[in-house]
C-alpha positions as CSV (number, residue, x, y, z in Angstrom):
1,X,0.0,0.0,0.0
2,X,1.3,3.3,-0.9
3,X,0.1,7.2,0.1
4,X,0.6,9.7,-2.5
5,X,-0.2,13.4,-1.7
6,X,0.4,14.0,-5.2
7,X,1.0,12.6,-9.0
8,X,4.8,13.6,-9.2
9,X,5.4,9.9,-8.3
10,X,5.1,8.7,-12.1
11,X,8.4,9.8,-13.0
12,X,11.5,11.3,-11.4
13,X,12.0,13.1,-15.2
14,X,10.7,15.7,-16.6
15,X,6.9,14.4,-18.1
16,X,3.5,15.3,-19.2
17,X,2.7,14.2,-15.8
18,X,2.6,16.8,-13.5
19,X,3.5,17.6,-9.8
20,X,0.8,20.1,-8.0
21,X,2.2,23.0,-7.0
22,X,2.6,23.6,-3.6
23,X,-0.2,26.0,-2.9
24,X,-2.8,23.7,-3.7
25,X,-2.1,20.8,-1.6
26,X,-3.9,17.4,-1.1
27,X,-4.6,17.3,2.5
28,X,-6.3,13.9,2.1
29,X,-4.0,11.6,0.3
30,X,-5.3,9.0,-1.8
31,X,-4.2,5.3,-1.6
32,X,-2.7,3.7,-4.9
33,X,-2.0,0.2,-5.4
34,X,-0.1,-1.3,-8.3
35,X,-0.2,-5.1,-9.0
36,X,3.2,-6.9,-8.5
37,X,3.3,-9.8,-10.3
38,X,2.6,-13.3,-10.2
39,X,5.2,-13.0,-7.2
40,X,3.2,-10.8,-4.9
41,X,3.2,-12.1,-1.4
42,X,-0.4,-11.5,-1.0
43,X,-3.6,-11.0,-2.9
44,X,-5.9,-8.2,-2.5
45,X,-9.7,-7.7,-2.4
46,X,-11.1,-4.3,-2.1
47,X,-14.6,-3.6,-2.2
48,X,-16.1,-0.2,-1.5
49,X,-18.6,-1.2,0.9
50,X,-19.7,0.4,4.8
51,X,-17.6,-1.8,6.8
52,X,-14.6,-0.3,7.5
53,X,-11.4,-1.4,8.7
54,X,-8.5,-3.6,7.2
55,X,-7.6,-7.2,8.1
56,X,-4.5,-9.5,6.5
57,X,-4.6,-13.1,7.4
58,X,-3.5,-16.0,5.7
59,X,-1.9,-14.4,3.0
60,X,-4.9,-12.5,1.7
61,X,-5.7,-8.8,2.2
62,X,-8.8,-7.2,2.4
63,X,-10.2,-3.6,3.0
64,X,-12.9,-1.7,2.5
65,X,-13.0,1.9,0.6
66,X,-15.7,4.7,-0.3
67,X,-14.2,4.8,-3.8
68,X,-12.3,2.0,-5.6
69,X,-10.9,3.3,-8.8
70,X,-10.2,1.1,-11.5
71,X,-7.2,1.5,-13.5
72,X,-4.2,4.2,-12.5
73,X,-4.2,5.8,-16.2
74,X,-5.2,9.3,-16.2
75,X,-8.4,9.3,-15.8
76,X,-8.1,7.3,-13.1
77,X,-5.7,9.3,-11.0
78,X,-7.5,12.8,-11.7
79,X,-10.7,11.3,-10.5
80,X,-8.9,10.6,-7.3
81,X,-7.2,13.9,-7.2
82,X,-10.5,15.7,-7.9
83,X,-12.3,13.2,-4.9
84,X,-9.8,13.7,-2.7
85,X,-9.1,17.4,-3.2
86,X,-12.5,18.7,-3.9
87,X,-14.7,16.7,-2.4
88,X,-12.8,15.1,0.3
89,X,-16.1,15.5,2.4
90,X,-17.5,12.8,0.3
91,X,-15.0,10.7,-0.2
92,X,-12.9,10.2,3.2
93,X,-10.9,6.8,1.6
94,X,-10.2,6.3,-2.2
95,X,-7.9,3.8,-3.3
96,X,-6.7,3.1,-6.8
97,X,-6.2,-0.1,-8.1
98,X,-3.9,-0.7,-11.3
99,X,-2.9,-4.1,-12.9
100,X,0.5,-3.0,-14.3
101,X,3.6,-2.3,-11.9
102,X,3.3,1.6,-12.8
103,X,0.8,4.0,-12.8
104,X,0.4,6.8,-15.8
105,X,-1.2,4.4,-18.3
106,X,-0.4,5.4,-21.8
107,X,1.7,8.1,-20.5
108,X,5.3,6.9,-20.8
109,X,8.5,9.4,-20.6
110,X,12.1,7.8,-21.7
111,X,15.2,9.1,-21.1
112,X,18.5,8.0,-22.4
113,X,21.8,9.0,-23.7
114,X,20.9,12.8,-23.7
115,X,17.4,12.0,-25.2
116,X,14.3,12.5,-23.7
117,X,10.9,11.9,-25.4
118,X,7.3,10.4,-24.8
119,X,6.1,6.9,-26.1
120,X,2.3,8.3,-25.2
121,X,1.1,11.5,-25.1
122,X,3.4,14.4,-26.4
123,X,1.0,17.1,-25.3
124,X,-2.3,18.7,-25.2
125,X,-4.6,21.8,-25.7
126,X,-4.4,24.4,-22.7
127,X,-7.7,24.5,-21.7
128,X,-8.9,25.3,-18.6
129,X,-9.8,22.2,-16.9
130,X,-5.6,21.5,-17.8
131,X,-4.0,24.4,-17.0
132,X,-5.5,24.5,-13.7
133,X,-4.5,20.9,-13.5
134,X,-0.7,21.9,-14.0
135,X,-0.6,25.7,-14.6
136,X,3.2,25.3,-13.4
137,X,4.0,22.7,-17.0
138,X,6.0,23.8,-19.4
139,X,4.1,23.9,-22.8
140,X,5.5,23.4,-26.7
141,X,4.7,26.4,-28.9
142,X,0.7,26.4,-29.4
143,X,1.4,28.0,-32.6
144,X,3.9,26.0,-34.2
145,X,2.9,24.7,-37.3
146,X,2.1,21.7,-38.6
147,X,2.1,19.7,-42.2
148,X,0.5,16.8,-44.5
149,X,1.9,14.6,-46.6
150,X,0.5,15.7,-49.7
151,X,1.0,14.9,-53.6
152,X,4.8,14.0,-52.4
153,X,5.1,17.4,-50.7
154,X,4.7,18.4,-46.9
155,X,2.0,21.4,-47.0
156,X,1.3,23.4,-43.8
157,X,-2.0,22.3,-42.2
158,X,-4.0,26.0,-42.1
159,X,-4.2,26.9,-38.5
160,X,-8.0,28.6,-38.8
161,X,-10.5,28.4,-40.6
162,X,-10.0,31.7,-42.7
163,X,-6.8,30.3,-43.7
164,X,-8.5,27.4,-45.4
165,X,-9.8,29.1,-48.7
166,X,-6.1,29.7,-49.4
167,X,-4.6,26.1,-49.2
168,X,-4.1,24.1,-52.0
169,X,-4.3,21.1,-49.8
170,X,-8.6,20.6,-50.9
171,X,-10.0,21.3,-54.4
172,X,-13.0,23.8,-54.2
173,X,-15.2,21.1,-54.4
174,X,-14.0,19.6,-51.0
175,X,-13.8,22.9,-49.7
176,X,-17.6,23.5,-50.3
177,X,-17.8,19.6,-49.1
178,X,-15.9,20.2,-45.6
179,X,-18.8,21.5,-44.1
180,X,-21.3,18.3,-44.8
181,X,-19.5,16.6,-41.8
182,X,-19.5,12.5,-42.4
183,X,-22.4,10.4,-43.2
184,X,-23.0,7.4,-41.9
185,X,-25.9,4.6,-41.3
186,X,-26.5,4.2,-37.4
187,X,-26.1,0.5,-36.6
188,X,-28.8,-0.8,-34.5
189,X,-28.1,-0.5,-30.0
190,X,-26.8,-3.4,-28.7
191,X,-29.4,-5.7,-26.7
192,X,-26.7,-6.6,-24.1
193,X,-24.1,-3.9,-23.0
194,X,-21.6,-6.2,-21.4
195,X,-21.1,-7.7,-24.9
196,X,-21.2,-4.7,-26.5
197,X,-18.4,-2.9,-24.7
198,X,-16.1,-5.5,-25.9
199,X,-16.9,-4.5,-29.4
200,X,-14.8,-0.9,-29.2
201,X,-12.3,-0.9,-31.6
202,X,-8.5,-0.5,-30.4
203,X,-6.0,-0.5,-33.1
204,X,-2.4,-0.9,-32.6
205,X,0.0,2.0,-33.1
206,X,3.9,1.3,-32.7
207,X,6.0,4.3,-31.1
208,X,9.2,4.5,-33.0
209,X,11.8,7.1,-31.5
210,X,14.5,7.5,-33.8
211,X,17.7,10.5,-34.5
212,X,19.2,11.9,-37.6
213,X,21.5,14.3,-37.6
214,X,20.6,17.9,-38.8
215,X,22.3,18.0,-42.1
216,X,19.9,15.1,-43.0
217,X,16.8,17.1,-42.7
218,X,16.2,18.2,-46.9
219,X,16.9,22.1,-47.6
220,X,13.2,22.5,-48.9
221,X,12.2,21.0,-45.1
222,X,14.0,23.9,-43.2
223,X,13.0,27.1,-42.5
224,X,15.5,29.5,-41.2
225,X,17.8,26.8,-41.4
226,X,16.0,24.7,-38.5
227,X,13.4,22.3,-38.5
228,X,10.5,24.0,-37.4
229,X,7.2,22.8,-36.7
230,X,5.0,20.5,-34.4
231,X,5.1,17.6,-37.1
232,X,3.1,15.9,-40.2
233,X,0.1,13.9,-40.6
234,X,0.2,11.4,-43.4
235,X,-2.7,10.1,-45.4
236,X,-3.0,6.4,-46.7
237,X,-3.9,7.5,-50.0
238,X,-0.2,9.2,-50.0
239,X,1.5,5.6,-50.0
240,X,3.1,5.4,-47.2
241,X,3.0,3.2,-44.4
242,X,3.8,5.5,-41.4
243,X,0.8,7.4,-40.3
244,X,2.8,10.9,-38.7
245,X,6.1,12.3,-37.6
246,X,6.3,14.6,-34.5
247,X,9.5,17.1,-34.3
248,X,10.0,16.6,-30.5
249,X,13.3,17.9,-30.2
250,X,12.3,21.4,-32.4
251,X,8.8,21.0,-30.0
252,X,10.4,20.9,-26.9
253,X,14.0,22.3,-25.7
254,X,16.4,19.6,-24.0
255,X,15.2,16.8,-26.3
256,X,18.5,15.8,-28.5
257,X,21.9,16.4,-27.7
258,X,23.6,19.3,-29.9
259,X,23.8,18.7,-33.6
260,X,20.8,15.9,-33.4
261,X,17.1,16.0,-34.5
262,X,14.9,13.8,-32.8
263,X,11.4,12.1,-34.2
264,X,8.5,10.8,-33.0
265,X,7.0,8.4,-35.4
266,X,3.8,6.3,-35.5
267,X,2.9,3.3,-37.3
268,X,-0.3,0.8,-37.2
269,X,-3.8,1.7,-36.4
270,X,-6.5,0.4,-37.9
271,X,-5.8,-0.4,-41.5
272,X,-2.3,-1.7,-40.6
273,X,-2.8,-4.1,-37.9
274,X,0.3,-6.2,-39.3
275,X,2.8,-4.3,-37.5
276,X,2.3,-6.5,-34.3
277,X,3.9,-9.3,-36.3
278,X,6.5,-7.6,-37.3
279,X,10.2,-6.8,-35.5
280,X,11.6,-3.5,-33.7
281,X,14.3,-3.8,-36.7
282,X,11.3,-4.0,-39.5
283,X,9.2,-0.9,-38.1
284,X,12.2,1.6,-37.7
285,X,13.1,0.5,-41.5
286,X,9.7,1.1,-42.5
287,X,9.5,4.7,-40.6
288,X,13.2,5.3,-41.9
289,X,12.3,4.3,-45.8
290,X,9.1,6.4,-45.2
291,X,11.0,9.7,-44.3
292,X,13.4,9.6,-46.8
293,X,10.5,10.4,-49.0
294,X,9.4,13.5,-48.0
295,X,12.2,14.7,-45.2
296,X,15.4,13.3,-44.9
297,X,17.7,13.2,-47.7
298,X,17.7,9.8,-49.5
299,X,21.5,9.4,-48.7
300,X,21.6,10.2,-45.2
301,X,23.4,8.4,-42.6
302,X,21.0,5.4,-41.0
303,X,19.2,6.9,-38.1
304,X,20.0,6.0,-34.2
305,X,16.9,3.6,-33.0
306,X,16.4,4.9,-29.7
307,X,13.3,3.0,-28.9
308,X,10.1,1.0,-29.8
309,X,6.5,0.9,-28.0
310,X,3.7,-1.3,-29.4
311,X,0.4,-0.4,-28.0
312,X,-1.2,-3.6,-29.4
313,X,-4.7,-1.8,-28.2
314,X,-4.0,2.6,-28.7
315,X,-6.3,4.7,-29.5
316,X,-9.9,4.1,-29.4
317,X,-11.9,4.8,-33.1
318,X,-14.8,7.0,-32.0
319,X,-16.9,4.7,-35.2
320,X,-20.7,5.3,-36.1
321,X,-22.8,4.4,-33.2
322,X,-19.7,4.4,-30.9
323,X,-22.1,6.4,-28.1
324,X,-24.6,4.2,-28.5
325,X,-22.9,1.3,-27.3
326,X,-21.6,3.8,-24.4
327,X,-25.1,4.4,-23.9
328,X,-26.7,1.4,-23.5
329,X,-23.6,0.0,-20.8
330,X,-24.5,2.8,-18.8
331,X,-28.4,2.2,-19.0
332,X,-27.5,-1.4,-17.7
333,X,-26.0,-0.6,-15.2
334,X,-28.9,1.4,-13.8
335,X,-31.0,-1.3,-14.4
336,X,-29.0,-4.0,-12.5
337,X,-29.4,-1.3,-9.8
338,X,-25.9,-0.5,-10.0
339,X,-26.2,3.6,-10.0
340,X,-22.7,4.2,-8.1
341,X,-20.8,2.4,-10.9
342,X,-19.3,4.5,-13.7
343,X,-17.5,4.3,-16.8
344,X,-14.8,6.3,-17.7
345,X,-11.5,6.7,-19.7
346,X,-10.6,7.5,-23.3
347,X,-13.3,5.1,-24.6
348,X,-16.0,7.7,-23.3
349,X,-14.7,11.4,-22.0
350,X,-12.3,11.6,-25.7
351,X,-8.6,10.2,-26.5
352,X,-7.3,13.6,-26.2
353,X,-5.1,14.2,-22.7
354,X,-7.3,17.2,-22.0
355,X,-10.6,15.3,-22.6
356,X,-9.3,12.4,-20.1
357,X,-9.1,15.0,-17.5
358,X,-12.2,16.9,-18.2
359,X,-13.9,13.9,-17.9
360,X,-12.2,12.4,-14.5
361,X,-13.1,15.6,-13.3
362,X,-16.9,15.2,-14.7
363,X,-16.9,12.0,-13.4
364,X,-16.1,12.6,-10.1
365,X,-18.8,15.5,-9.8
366,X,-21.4,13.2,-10.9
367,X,-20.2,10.6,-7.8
368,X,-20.9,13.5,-5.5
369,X,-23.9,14.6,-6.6
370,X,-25.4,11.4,-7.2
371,X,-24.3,11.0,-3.2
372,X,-25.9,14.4,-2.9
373,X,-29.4,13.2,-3.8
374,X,-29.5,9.6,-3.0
375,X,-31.2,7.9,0.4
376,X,-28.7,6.5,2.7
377,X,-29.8,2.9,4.1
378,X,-30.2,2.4,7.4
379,X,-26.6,2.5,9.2
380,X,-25.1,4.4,6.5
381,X,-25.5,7.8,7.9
382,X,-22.1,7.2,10.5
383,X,-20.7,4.3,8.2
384,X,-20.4,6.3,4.6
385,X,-20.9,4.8,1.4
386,X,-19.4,3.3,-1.1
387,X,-19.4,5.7,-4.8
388,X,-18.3,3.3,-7.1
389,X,-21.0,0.4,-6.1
390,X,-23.6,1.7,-3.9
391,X,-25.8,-0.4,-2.3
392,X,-28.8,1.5,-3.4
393,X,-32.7,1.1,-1.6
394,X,-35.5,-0.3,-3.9
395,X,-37.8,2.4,-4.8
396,X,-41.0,0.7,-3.1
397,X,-38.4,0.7,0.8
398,X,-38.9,4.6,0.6
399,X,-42.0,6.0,-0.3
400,X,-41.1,9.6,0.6
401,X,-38.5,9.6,-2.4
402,X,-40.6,12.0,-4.3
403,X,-40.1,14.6,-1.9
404,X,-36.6,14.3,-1.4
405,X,-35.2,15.5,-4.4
406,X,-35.3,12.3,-6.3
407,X,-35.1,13.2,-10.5
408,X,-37.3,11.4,-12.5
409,X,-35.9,10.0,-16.1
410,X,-35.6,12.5,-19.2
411,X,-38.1,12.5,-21.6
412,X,-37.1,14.5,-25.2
413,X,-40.5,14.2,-26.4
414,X,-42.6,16.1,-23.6
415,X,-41.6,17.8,-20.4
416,X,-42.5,16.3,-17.5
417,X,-44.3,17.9,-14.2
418,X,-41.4,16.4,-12.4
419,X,-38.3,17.6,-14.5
420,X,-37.0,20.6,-16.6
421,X,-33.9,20.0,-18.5
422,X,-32.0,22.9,-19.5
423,X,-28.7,22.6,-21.7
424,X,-25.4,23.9,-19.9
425,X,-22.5,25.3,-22.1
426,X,-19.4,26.2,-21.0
427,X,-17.1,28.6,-22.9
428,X,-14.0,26.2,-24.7
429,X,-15.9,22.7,-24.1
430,X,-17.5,22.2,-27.2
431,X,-19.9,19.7,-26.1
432,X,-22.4,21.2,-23.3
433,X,-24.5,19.0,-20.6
434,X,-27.9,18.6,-19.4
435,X,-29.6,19.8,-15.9
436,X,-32.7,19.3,-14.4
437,X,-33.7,22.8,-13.0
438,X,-36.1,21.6,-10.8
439,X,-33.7,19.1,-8.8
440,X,-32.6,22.8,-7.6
441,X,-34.6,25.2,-4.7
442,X,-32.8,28.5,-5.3
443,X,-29.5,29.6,-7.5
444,X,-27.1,28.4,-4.5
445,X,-28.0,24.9,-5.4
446,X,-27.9,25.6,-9.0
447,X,-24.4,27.0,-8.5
448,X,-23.0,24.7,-6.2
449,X,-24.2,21.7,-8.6
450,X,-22.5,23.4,-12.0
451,X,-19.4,24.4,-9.4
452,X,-19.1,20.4,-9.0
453,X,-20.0,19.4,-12.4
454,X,-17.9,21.9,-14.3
455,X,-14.7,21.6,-11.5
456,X,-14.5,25.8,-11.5
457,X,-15.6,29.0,-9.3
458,X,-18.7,30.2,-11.0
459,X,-19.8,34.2,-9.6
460,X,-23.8,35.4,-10.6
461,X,-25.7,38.2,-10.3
462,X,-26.1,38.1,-6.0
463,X,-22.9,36.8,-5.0
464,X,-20.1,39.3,-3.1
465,X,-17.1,39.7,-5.4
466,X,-14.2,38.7,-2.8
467,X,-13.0,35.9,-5.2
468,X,-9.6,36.3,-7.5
469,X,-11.6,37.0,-10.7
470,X,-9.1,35.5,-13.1
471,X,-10.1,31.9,-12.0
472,X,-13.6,32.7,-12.0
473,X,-16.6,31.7,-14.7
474,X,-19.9,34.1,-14.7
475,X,-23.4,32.2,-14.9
476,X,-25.1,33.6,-17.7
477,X,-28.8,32.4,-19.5
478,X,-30.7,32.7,-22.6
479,X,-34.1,34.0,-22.2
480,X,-37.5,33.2,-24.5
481,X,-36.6,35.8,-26.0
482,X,-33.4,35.4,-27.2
483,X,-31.4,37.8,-24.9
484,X,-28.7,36.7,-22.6
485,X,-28.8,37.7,-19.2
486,X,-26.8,37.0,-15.7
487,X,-28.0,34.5,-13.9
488,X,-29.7,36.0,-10.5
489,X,-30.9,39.4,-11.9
490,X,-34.6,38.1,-12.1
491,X,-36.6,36.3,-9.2
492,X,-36.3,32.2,-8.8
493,X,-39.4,31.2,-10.4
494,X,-39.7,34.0,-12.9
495,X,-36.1,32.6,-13.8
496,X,-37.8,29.1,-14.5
497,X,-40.1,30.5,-16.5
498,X,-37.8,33.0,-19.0
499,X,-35.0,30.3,-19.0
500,X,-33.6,28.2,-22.5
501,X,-30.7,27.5,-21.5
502,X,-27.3,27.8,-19.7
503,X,-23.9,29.1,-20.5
504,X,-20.6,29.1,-18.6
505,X,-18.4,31.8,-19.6
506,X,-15.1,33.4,-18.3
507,X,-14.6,37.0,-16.7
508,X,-13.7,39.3,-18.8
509,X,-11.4,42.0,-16.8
């Protein structure tokens, strides 16, 4: 059993990982244990249940939690970070269980003979939700630019959309096209979830980390004489068999020793599942014969392998009806009655670093409020609960539910006496949420929920401005009639009645 009062623990190297910064402590460390092996000297069984307490005998070792959390990736741990930091009145013990020796998941930072580079994650959009995460990181250039593999020539990728009329990477006809989005025939839901989970689709990608020198990098490549750039996509109808090169060493100072490029290449995914049988040897000459191509000079010097990762299972395809199947897991699990179990993870917050978090730190709201409004059985008022498997009343035990705040299921087609769902934006999350107003009695419970939900300070209309405004979101609403307004200007109930919906925006100072 190990304590952490932070995630700095991952690696001893500099990493995408971060450590908190010092005035935002944990002052309720989570617990964190890895697997060790066939060799362990004890087997563990952890069940968040209401017994507390901790017993070894006979080899085995058994405890009870509030939360387990299943798998250390990074989901994992900022859902424990977020428990034990911001709702550590909720959550008193959370333990997280991983399989592997290390935590981190796909997050993997390598360092040898003066290189340093990633075999996960490189990096990730500043949003808010990750800068507050690790405001202290040190971040690539947000503006470097990037390139395609195009018609044998690397184009630069336009970085907004009013530079797209001017590339020559689409045709006007695909211009005019770009805007249709992807069409697609909606498979049927899947009658059982638990079979249907199994049915996301993981490709395999292979991490090849290899160095050239710089005179190897073609004249035509360079711009003021240096590599510059965050990297190049490459499409299959170009040929070639790797799918992108990242310039870590021109990304990121300290990467390559003087006089040495280093690149970040990946090879696989799903219409090149082959590369699992083939050798470390094999996939650098691939990524090397690829390059030589479009970057490196033909007759270069053979590059310096520093390193291969195969992730036999990477990235997960977000395909046609992919929510669906998300869906309807989550739907049996509320019918089995298990309402403190949740999914998470790349498979349903996003693959991005920055959607992993957002959602761990979604996830984790939803755990609290779903504690928030749930009945306690009997002796769980002095004994807790446990958030990730509940043991939940029948409905026909408490009669009085009704009145206790109990929300009644959504229904798109009509609105029900019992619920109002309103949509909630919030300003650089592209994909908004829904609320039921009427779970609420006043705008302090509407605030503290969309604090939880949304992991920020949100000020309105009533409250005293004593907060550092910089870190702050305003509440604002759209009316009936189209206006938006501040949340709190307007009585309660006349609010419920003007009110289309929600939007979380930042201060402007």
């Amino acid at each position: 059993m190990t304590t952490i009062n932070g995630l700095s623990l991952l690696h001893s190297m500099p990493s995408l990982v971060p450590s908190f910064p010092r005035t935002y402590p944990i002052q309720r460390p989570f617990k964190l244990r890895c697997s060790g092996g066939e060799d362990s000297a004890f087997t563990s069984t952890i069940s968040p249940s209401m017994v507390g307490g901790e017993s070894i005998s006979g080899g085995t070792h058994s405890s009870t939690e509030d939360c387990v959390i299943v798998g250390g990736g990074i989901s994992g741990l900022c859902i424990a970070q977020a428990l034990t930091n911001k709702h550590r009145d909720v959550a008193h013990n959370v333990i997280v269980t991983e399989a592997r020796d290390r935590v981190g998941g796909s997050i993997t930072t390598v360092e040898k003979d003066g290189y340093l580079w990633e075999e996960g994650p490189n990096s990730f959009q500043p949003s808010d939700v990750m800068l507050s995460l690790a405001d202290d990181l040190v971040l690539g250039d947000p503006n470097a630019p990037r390139f395609v593999l195009w018609d044998g020539k690397l184009r630069p990728i336009p970085s907004k959309p009013t530079d797209l009329p001017f590339s020559d990477l689409m045709s006007t006809g695909g211009k005019l096209r770009a805007g249709l989005g992807d069409l697609g025939i909606r498979p049927p839901p899947p009658t059982v979830a638990a079979d249907a989970l199994v049915k996301f689709c993981y490709p395999p990608v292979a991490v090849v980390s290899i160095s050239y020198p710089k005179e190897a990098i073609r004249t035509e490549c360079l711009i003021d004489c240096e590599l510059k750039g965050f990297g190049q996509v490459h499409p299959l109808s170009q040929g070639v068999e790797t799918l992108g090169t990242i310039y870590s060493s021109s990304l990121f100072q300290n990467r390559a020793p003087a006089g040495r490029i280093l690149l970040l290449n990946f090879i696989g995914g799903a219409t090149n599942p082959g590369i699992l049988s083939k050798t470390e040897s094999e996939l650098v000459e691939a990524v090397d014969r690829d390059l030589r191509r479009m970057l490196i000079n033909p007759n270069a010097k053979d590059p310096l392998a520093l390193g291969v990762r195969v992730w036999p299972q990477a990235i997960p395809q977000f395909l046609v009806g992919h929510f669906d199947i998300l869906d309807a897991a989550k739907f049996a699990l509320k019918d089995c009655g298990l309402q403190g179990l949740f999914l998470g993870g790349n498979c349903a917050s996003g693959v991005a670093l920055g959607r992993c978090v957002e959602g761990a730190y979604e996830i984790a709201a939803e755990m609290v409020l779903g504690h928030n409004k749930r009945i306690p059985t009997k002796g769980e008022e002095k004994e807790g609960f446990g958030l990730l498997l509940l043991r939940e009343q029948e409905l026909e035990d408490c009669p009085d539910m009704g009145k206790m705040g109990v929300v009644e299921e959504e229904n798109d087609d009509e609105c029900s006496s019992a619920t109002f769902f309103v949509k909630v934006y919030m300003e650089g999350i592209p994909i908004g949420r829904k609320l039921d107003l009427l779970a609420h009695d006043c705008y302090q419970d509407l605030i503290r929920t969309l604090d939880l939900m949304f992991n920020t300070t949100i000020i309105w209309a009533e409250v005293d401005c004593g907060y550092n405004l910089e870190q702050c979101h305003v509440l604002t609403y759209e009316d009936k009639e189209g206006d938006w307004l501040m949340v709190g200007d307007v009585p309660w109930e006349m609010f419920l009645s003007a009110v289309r919906r929600l939007k979380i925006t930042r201060v402007e100072i």
